[in-house]
VOGU-3710 file (C-alpha; in Angstrom, 3 decimals, decimal comma):
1> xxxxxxxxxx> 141,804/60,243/112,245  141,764/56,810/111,438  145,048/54,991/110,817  143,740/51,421/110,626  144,271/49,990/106,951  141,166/48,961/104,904  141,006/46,551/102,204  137,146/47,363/101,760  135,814/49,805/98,818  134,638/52,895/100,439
11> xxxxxxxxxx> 130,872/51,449/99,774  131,394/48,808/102,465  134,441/50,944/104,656  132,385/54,054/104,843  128,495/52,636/104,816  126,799/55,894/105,099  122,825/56,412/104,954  120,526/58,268/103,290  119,951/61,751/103,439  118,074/64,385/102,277
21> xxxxxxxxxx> 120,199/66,299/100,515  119,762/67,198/96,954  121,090/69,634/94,597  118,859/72,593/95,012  120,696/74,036/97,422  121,943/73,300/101,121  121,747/74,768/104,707  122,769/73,361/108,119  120,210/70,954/110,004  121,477/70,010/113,050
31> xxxxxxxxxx> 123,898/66,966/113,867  123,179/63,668/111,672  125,322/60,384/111,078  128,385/60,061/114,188  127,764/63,227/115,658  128,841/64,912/112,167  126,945/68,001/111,054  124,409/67,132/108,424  123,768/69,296/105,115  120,502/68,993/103,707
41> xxxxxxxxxx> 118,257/71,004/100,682  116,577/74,068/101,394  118,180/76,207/103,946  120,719/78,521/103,165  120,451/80,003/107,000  119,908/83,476/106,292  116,931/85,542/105,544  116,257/86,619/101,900  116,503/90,099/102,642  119,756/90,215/104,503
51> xxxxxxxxxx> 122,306/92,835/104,173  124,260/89,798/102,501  121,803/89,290/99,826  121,540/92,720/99,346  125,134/93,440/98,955  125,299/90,223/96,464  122,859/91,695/94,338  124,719/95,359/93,793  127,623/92,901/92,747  126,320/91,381/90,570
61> xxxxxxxxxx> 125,034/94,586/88,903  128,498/95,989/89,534  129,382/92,717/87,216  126,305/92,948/84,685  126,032/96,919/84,372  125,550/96,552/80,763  122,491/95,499/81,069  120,568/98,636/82,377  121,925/99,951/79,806  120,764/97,936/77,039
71> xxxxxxxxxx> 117,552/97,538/77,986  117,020/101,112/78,789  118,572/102,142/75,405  116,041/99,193/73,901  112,581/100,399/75,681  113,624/104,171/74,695  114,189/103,803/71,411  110,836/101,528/70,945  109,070/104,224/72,458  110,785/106,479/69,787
81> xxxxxxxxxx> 109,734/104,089/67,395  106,258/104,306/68,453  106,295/107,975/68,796  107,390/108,170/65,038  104,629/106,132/63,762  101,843/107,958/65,532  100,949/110,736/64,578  100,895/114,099/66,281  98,869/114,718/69,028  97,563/118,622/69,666
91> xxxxxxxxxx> 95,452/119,670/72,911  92,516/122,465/73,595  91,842/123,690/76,683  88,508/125,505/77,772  87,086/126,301/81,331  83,875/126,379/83,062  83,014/127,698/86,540  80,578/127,636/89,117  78,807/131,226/89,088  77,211/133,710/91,697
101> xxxxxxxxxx> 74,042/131,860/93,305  70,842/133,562/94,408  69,635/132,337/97,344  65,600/133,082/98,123  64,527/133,044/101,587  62,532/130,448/102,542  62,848/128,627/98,881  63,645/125,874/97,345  66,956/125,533/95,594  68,875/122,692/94,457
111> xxxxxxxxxx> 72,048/120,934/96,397  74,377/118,570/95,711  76,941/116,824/98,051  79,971/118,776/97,955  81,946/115,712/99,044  81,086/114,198/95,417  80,555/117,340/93,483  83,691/117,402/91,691  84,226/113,785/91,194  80,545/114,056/89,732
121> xxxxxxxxxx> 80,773/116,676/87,023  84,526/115,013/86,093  82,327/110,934/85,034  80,037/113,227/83,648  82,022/114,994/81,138  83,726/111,839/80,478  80,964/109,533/79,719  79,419/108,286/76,458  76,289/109,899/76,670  77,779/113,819/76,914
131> xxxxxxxxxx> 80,324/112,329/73,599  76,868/111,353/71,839  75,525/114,561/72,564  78,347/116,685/71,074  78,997/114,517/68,224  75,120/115,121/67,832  75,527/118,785/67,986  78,506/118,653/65,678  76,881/116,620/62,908  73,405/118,774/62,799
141> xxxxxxxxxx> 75,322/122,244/62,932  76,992/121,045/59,221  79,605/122,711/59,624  82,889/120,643/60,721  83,445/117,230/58,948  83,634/115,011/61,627  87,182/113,026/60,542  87,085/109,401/61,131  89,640/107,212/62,609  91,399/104,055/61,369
151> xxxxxxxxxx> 88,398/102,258/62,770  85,713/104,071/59,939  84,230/105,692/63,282  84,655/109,702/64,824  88,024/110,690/65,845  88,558/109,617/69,464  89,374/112,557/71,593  90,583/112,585/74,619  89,991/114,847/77,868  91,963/115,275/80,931
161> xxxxxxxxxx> 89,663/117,439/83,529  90,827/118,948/86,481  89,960/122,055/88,973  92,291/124,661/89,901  93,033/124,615/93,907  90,692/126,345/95,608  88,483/127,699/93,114  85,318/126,454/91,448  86,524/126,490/88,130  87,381/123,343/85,873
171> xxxxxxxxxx> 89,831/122,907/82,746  88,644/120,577/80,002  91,734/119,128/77,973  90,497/118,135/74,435  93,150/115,903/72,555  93,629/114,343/69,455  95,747/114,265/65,886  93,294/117,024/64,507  93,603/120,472/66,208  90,437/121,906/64,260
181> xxxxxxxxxx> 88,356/118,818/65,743  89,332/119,082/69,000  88,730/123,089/69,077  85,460/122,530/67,511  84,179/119,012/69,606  85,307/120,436/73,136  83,112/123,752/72,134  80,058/121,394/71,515  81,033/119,384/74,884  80,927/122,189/76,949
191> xxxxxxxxxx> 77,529/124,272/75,179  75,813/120,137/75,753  77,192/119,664/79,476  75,282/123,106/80,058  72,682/122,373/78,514  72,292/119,074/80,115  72,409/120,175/83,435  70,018/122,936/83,039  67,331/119,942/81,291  68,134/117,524/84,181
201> xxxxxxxxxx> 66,860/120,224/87,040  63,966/120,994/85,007  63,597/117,903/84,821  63,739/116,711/88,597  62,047/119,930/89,727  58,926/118,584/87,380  58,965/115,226/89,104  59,367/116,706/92,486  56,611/119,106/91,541  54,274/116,010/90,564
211> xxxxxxxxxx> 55,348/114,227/93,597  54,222/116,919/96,168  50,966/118,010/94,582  49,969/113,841/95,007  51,078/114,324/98,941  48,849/117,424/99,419  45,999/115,896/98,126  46,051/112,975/99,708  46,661/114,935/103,115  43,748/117,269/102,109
221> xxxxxxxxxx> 41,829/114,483/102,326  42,846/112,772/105,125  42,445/116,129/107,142  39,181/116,393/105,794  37,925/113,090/107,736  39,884/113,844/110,908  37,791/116,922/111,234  34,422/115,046/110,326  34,839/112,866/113,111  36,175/115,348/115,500
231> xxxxxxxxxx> 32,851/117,614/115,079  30,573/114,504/115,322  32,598/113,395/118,895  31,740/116,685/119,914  28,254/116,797/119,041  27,341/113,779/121,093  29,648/114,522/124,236  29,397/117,595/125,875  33,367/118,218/126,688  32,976/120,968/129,360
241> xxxxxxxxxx> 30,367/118,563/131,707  33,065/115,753/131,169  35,432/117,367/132,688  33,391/118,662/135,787  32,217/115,661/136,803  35,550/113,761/136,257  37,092/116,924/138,409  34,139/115,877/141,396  34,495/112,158/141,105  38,518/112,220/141,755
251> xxxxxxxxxx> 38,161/114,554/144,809  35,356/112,286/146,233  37,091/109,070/145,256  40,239/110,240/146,829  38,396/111,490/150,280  36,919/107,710/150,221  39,940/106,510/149,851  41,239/108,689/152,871  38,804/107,433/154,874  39,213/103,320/154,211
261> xxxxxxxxxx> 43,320/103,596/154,947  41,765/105,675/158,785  39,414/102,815/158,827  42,222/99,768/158,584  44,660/101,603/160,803  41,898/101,392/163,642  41,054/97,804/162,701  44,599/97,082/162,729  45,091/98,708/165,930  42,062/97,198/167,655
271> xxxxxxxxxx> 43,335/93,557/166,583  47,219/94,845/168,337  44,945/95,597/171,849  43,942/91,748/171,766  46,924/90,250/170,833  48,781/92,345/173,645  46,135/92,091/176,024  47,512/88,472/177,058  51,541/89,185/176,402  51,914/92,128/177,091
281> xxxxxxxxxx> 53,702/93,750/180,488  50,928/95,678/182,939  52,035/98,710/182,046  51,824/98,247/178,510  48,485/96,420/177,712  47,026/99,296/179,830  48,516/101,886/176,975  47,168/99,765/174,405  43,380/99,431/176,331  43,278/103,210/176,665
291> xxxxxxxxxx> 44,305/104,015/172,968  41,780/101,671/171,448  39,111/102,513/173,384  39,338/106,509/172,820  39,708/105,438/168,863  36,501/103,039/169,342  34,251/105,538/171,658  35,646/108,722/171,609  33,145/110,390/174,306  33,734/111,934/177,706
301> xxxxxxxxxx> 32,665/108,939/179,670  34,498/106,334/177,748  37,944/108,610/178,120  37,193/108,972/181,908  36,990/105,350/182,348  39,816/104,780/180,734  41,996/107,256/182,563  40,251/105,726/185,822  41,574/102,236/184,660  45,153/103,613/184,014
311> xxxxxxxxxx> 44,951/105,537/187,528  44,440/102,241/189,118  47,215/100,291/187,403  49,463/102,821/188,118  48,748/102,350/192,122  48,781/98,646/191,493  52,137/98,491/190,175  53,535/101,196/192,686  52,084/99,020/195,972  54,156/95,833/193,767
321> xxxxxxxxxx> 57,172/97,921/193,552  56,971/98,876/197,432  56,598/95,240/198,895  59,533/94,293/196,710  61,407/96,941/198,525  60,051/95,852/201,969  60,380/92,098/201,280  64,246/92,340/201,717  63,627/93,440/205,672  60,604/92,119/206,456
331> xxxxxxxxxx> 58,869/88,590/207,235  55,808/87,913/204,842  53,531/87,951/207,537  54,802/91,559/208,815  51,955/93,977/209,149  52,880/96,190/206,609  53,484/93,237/204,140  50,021/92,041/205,357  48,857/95,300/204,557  50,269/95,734/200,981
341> xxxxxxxxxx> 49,291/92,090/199,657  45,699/93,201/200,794  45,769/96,407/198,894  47,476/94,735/195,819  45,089/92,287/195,636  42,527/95,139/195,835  43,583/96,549/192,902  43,698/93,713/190,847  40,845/92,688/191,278  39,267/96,373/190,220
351> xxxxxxxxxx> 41,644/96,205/187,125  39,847/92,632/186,161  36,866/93,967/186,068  37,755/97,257/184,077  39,534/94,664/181,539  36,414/92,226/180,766  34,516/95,741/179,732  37,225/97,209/177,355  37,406/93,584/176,000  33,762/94,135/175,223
361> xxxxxxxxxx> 33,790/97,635/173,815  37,144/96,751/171,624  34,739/93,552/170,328  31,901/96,113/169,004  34,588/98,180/167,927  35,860/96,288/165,356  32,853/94,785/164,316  31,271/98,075/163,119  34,962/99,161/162,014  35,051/95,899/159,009
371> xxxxxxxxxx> 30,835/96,669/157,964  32,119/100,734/157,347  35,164/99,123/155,550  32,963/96,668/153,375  30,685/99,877/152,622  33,436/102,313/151,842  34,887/99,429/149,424  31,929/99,455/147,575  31,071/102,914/146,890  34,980/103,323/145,579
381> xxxxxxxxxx> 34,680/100,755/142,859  31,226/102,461/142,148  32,829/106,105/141,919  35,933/104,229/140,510  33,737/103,217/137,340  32,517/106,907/137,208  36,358/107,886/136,972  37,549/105,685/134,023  34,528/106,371/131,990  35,114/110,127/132,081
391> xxxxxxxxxx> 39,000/110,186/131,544  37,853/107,775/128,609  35,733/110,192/126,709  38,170/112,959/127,008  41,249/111,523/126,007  39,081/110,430/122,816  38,311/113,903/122,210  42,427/114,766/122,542  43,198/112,271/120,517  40,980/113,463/117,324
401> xxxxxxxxxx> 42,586/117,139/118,239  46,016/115,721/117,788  45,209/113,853/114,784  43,857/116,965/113,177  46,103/119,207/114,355  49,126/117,110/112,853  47,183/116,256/109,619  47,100/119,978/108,855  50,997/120,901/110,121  51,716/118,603/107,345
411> xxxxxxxxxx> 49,240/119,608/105,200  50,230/123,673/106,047  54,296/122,567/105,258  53,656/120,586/102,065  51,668/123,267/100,682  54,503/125,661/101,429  56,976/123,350/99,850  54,651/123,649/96,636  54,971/126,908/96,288  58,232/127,179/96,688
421> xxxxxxxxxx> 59,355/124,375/94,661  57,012/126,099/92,050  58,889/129,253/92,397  62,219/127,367/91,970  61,103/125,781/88,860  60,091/128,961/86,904  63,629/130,711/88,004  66,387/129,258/86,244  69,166/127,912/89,091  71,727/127,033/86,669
431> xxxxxxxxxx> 75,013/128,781/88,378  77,502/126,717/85,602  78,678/128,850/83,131  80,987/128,877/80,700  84,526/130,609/81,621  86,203/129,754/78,282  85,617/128,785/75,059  88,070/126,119/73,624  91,473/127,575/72,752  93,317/126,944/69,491
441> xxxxxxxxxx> 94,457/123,798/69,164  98,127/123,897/70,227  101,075/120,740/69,584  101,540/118,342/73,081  104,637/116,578/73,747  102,974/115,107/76,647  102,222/111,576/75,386  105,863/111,364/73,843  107,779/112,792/76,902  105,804/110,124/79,403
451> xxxxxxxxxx> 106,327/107,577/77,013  109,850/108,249/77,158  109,735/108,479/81,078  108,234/105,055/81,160  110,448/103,718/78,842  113,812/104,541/80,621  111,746/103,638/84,190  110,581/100,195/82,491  114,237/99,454/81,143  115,682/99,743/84,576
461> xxxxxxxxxx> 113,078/97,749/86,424  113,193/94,931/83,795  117,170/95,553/84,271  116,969/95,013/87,938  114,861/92,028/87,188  117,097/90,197/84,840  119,961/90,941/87,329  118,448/89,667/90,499  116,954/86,206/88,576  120,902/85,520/87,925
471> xxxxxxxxxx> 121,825/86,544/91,697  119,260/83,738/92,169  120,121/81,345/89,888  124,198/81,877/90,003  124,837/80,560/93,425  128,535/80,970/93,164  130,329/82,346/96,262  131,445/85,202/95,389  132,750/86,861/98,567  134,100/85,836/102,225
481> xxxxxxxxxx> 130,783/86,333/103,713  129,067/84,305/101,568  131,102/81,673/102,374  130,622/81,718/106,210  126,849/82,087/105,543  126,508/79,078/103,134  128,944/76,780/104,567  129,783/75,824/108,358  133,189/74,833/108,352  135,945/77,227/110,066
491> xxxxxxxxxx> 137,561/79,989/107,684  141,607/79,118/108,132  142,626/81,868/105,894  141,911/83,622/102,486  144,180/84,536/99,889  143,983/87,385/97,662  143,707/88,007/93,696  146,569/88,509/92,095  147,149/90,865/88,918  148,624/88,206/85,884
501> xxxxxxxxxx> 149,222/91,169/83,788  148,129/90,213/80,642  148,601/86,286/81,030  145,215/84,075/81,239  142,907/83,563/83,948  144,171/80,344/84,293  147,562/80,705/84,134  149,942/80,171/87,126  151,119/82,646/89,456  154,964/82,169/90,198
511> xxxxxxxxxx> 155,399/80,667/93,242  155,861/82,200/96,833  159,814/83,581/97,817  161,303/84,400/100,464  161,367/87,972/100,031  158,352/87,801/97,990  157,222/91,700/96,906  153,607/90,514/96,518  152,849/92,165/100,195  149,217/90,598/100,609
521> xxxxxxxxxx> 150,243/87,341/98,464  153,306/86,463/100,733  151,435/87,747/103,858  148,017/85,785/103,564  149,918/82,623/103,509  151,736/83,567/106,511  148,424/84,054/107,831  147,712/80,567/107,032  151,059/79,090/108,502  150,117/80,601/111,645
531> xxxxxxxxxx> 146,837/79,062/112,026  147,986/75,872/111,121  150,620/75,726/113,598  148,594/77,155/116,393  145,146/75,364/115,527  143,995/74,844/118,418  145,275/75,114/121,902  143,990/71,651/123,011  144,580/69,596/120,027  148,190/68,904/118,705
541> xxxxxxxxxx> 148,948/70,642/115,538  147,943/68,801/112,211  150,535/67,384/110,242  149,560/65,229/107,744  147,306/67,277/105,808  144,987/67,317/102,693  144,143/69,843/100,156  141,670/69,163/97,972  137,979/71,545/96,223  134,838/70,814/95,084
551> xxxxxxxxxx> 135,577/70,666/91,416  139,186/70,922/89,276  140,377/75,082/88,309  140,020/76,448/91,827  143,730/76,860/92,501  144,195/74,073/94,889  147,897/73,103/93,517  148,733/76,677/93,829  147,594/76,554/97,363  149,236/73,847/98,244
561> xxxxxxxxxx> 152,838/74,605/96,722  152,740/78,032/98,086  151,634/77,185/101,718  154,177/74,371/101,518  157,216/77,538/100,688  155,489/79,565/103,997  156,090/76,553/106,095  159,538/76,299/104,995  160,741/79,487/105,180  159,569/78,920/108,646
571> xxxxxxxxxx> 162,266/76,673/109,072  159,786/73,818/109,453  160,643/70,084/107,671  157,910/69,435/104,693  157,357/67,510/102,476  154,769/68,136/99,321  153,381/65,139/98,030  151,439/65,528/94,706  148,088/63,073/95,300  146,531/63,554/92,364
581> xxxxxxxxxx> 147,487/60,471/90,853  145,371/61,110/87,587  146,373/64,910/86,195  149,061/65,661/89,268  150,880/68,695/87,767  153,041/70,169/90,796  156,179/68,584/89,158  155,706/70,927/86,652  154,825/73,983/88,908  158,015/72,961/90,935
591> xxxxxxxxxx> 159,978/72,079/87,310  161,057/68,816/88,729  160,584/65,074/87,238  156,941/63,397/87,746  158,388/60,231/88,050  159,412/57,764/90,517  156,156/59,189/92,398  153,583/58,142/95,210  151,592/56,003/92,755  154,974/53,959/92,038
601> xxxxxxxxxx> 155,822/54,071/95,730  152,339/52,343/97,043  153,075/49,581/94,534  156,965/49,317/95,429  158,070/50,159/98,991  161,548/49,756/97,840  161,714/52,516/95,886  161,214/55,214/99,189  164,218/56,944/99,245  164,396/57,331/95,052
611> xxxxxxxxxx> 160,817/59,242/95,124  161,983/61,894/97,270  163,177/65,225/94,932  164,234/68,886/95,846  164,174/71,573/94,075  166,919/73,993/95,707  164,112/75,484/98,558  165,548/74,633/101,759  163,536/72,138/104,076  161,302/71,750/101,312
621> xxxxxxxxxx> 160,687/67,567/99,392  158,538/66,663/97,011  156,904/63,773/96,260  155,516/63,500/92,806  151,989/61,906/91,525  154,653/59,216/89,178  153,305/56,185/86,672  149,084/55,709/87,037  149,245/51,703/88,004  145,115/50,601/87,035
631> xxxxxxxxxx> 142,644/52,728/88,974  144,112/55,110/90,997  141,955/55,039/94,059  142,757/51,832/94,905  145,632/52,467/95,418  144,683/54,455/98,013  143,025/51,686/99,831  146,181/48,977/100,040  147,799/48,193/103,643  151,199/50,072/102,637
641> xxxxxxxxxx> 149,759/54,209/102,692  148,964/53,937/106,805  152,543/52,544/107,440  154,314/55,385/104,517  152,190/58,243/106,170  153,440/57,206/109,489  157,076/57,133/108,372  156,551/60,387/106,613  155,272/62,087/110,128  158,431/60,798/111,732
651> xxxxxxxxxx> 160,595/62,299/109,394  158,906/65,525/107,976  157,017/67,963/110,584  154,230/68,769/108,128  153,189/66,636/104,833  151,205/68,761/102,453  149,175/66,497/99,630  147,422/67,715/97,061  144,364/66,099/95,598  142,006/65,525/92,742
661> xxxxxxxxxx> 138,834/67,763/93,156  136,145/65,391/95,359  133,198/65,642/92,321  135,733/64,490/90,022  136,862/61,700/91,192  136,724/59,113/94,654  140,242/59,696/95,045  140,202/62,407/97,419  137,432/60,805/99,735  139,452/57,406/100,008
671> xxxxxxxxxx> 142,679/59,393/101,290  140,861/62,008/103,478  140,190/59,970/106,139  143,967/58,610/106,344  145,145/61,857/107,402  144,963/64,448/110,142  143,051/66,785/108,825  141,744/68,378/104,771  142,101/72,205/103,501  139,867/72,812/101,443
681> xxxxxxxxxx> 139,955/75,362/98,874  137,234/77,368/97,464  137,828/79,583/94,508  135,815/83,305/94,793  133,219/83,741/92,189  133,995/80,237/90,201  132,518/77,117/92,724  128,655/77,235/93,273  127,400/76,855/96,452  125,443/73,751/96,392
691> xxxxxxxxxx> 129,215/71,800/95,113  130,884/73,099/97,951  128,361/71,696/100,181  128,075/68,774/98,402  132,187/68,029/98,521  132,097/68,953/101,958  129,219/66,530/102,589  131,208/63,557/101,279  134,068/64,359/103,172  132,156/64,167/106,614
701> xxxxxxxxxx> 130,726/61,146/105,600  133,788/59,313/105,103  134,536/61,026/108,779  137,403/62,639/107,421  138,235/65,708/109,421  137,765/69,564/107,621  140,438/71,564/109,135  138,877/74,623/107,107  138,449/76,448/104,124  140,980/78,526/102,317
711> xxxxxxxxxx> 138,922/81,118/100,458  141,566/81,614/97,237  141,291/84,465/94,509  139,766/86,865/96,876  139,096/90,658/95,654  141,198/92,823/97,344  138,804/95,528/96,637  136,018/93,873/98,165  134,994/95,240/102,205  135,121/91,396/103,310
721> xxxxxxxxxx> 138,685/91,453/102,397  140,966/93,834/104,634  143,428/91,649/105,556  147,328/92,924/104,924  146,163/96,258/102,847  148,657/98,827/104,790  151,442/98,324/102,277  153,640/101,027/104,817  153,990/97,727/107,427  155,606/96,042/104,512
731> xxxxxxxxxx> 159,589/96,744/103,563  162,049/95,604/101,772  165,067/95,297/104,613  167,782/95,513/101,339  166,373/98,884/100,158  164,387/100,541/102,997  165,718/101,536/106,376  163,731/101,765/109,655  162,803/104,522/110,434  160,986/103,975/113,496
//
């Protein structure tokens, strides 16, 4: 609250900024100028397909229910109109079916996707071309007139086909305004679709006839050269010979082949024996010697002298192994060590010389090895040549076999497909027969009962329509829940609509009594006391307070003088000032004298105790609105209304002023920041949305404090409103006893 005095205009008290907000609507956006929520276009905060909006919408076509209704009872009777001027509409039905089919072995026969078929014959009984042909038929047979439309041209009929479930058969529908025509034109239809279909397989067995005959020809002919050249392969090559000698030219290649991989695996080894022959242990290089040379010279002698060699390296290596032995006792010059370097040197010396001859032999060894290579090498690629050039001539001759043989299975199936297709063509396939000549011609109510339909479906949608475009563009709040949605401001209390019994809408409402009978009247405004005397546990109770609304007709007076009775019945001091200081009318709600009033008092201090009235209600003053001095809001801005509501709060423990409407006038938003806290009252169904927003917009902007809204004229019928309903809580304590 702000109690300092201000000789400024509330342009330069109050400087506030820009904003956003327009009026197309407002929704919450956060916190803006001094930590004050903010207001701006465009967001409502909920979704457009909340319960909320949902339940708006069946109220307001709870509200406008006459319209279904008219516009149902406007579409209908149009379509009666139109029904009237059109004339009659009668319907023949005939059927067709899919007969018996004779199925040839091995023959042709015609097929058609069954995934299609229906779909198929259905466009094709429809289109232009099978109407040409039965108007045709009509006009050579001579003996119908053919009526004409309002157009100069043949009487449009219409069909409807369909197939019964599960069956092959079909029902043609023939309408239009002349039953004889449409007997006599679906007749036609049905003897042309026939007719048509049996022309159209003719038609493509022909073609397909013409087509194959042109495939066998040209595969006569081509079988024809494949056997030419066939029979003159044959008469130059001599098959059978070409064979043989391919059959004796593998085995010998492959037996040369054997003999080259023997051939490197003794070079190979031969070229091991000299490698090893210097890094190899004793024992081993004599292994290797003995191998090579029985591969090299495998003869008696050779293998003898081998075996001699190994004999000796053996005894060589066992004389070694026994001076080791008797080297770890003896001196070197012992006798027997004497002995055994003698011998081993012995044997060395005899395995030297059988080493310089293998060295020899394994030298001539692989020489004539690599010249039986090199000659083996050659007579392969010879033979090799042999090879190629015989597997070359006879998979020429299997090739002209194959071509032959393939140029007469096609030949052999085409020729079949000829005669079969032949067959088909000369026995008549047609399985679609007619079931059912067109009936009689009978009267349908068909077009006239669906335009009906549509017309009572069409008023209620354009109903629903017209309804929800004024949910959307009346943005009244018309229910608690709207309220708490649209605005965010605390809901103090809400008071209910009260039956005026014949008097206007906007007549007054005697005021609240002490035993008041009005059970959720008196009690919603007890409900109101209470949460302005317990408002919140850590502030201190408001005393000084506003009441004010968006725009004038919302009940705010009412309000005001009736909350003012609940506080003192309470037993609580107040005093009801009227601030309206243009068109304050509580003096006449209260039926007391509008003058000496506040306007008089701001201008005269002396006058304080004289302004003061009662009207019999104990604890209760008033204050009235008294003589308009100039403008009125300025009034409001003088240094003498800080020190009066200060006196007032001394002497009174709650001040109640009522106020003109904030988009009326600047009165209200001068005063509200003066005092401790503003009601604001919002009327149900009668202040839009976007001017409650708007008042409460100014109001935080001038940093007045909103204690909360007081939602007045509430339905009690509505769910949002369930407050004080159990009339049995309520008595009378002159007429009713307890009974508890």
């Amino acid at each position: 609250m702000n109690n300092e005095p201000s000789n400024q205009p509330p342009s330069q008290h109050h400087k506030t900024p820009e904003h956003p907000a327009s009026a197309q609507g407002y929704g919450y956006d956060g916190f803006g100028y001094g930590g004050y929520p903010v207001y701006v276009a465009g967001d409502g905060g909920a979704d457009s397909f909340s319960p909320l909006k949902v339940q708006r919408f069946v109220r307001f076509l709870r509200t406008y229910w006459w319209v279904p209704l008219l516009t149902t009872a406007a579409l209908v009777a149009a379509a009666l109109l139109y029904n009237s001027w059109t004339p009659p509409t009668y319907t023949s039905i005939a059927r067709v079916w899919e007969t018996e089919k004779l199925r040839l072995p091995d023959g042709a026969a015609f097929t058609g996707d069954a995934t299609t078929y229906y779909g198929t014959q259905v466009e094709l009984l429809r289109s232009i071309r099978m109407q040409e042909m039965a108007l045709a038929r009509l006009q050579a047979s001579r003996t119908n007139i053919i009526p004409l439309g309002d157009d100069s041209k043949p009487l449009r009929v219409r069909l409807k086909i369909s197939q019964a479930p599960k069956s092959s058969v079909f029902a043609i529908e023939a309408s239009c305004s002349n039953p004889e025509y449409a007997q006599t034109f679906l007749n036609a239809l049905t003897t042309e679709y026939v007719e048509y279909r049996r022309s159209i397989r003719k038609l493509v067995s022909g073609d397909t006839l013409s087509s194959i005959s042109d495939q066998v020809l040209r595969l006569e002919r081509e079988l024809k050269a494949d056997q030419d050249t066939l029979t003159a392969f044959e008469r130059t090559n001599n098959l059978a010979i070409l064979q043989e000698e391919g059959t004796v030219a593998a085995g010998y290649l492959a037996r040369l082949n054997t003999e080259v991989s023997d051939l490197k695996l003794e070079a190979q080894i031969l070229d091991a024996s000299d490698f090893d022959q210097d890094w190899a242990l004793p024992g081993q290089t004599d292994a290797i010697g003995l191998l090579s040379e029985s591969l090299s010279s495998p003869n008696s002698s050779s293998m003898l002298a081998a075996i001699d060699r190994h004999t000796a390296q053996k005894e060589v290596e066992m004389l070694q192994a026994q001076r080791q032995h008797l080297s770890k006792y003896l001196r070197p010059k012992h006798p027997k060590i004497a002995k055994l370097d003698a011998d081993i040197e012995r044997g060395q010396k005899l395995l030297d010389l059988y080493q310089s001859q293998s060295a020899d032999q394994r030298a001539a060894s692989r020489q004539a090895v690599k010249l039986k290579i090199e000659n083996m090498q050659t007579a392969i690629k010879e033979w090799e040549g042999k090879v190629v050039e015989a597997n070359k001539q006879i998979a020429e001759a299997d090739h002209l076999k194959q071509n032959t043989l393939r140029t007469q299975a096609l030949y052999d199936r085409l020729v079949m497909m000829l005669q079969n297709v032949d067959i088909g063509r000369n026995i008549d396939q047609e399985t679609l027969a007619v079931l059912e000549s067109a009936s009689i011609a009978l009267r349908s109510h068909t077009q006239e009962n669906l335009l009906l339909v549509m017309g009572v479906f069409a008023g209620l949608a354009l109903a629903v329509g017209i309804v929800y475009l004024v949910s959307l563009r009346d943005d009244r709040l018309t229910c608690l829940a709207e309220v708490a949605e649209e605005v965010n401001v605390e809901i103090l209390g809400q008071v209910p609509e009260m039956s005026r019994r014949g008097q206007s809408d906007e007549a007054p409402l005697p005021l609240l009594k002490r035993d008041d009978q009005r059970h959720s009247f008196a009690e919603s405004y007890r409900n109101l006391r209470s949460a302005l005397v317990y408002y919140r546990p850590d502030e201190p109770s408001p005393k000084v307070m506003l009441v004010t609304s968006a725009v004038p007709n919302e009940g705010k007076t009412t309000v005001t003088a009736n909350l003012a009775h609940a506080l003192a019945f309470g037993g609580s001091r107040v005093l009801l000032v009227d601030g309206d200081l243009r068109k304050g009318t509580l003096h006449q709600v209260l039926d007391l004298q509008p003058e000496p009033g506040l306007s008089d008092l701001l201008h005269d201090q002396t006058i304080k105790d004289k302004v003061i009235q009662t009207n019999g209600v104990a604890d209760l003053s008033f204050v009235s609105s008294g003589k308009i001095h100039g403008n009125p809001g300025d009034a409001f801005l003088g240094a003498d209304l800080p020190a009066l509501l200060a006196a007032w709060r001394q002497d009174f423990d709650y001040v109640l002023i009522d106020s003109s409407p904030i988009l009326a006038a600047d009165d209200t938003a001068t005063l509200a920041p003066e005092v401790d806290g503003v009601l604001f009252v919002v009327r149900g169904g009668f202040c839009s949305a976007r001017a409650v927003s708007t008042a409460l917009e100014t109001l935080r902007q001038r940093k007045a404090k909103v204690l909360g809204i007081v939602y007045n004229r509430a339905r009690i019928g509505r769910k949002d409103h369930y407050y004080y309903t159990y009339k049995e809580y309520y008595q009378n304590t002159e007429a009713v006893k307890t009974t508890d």
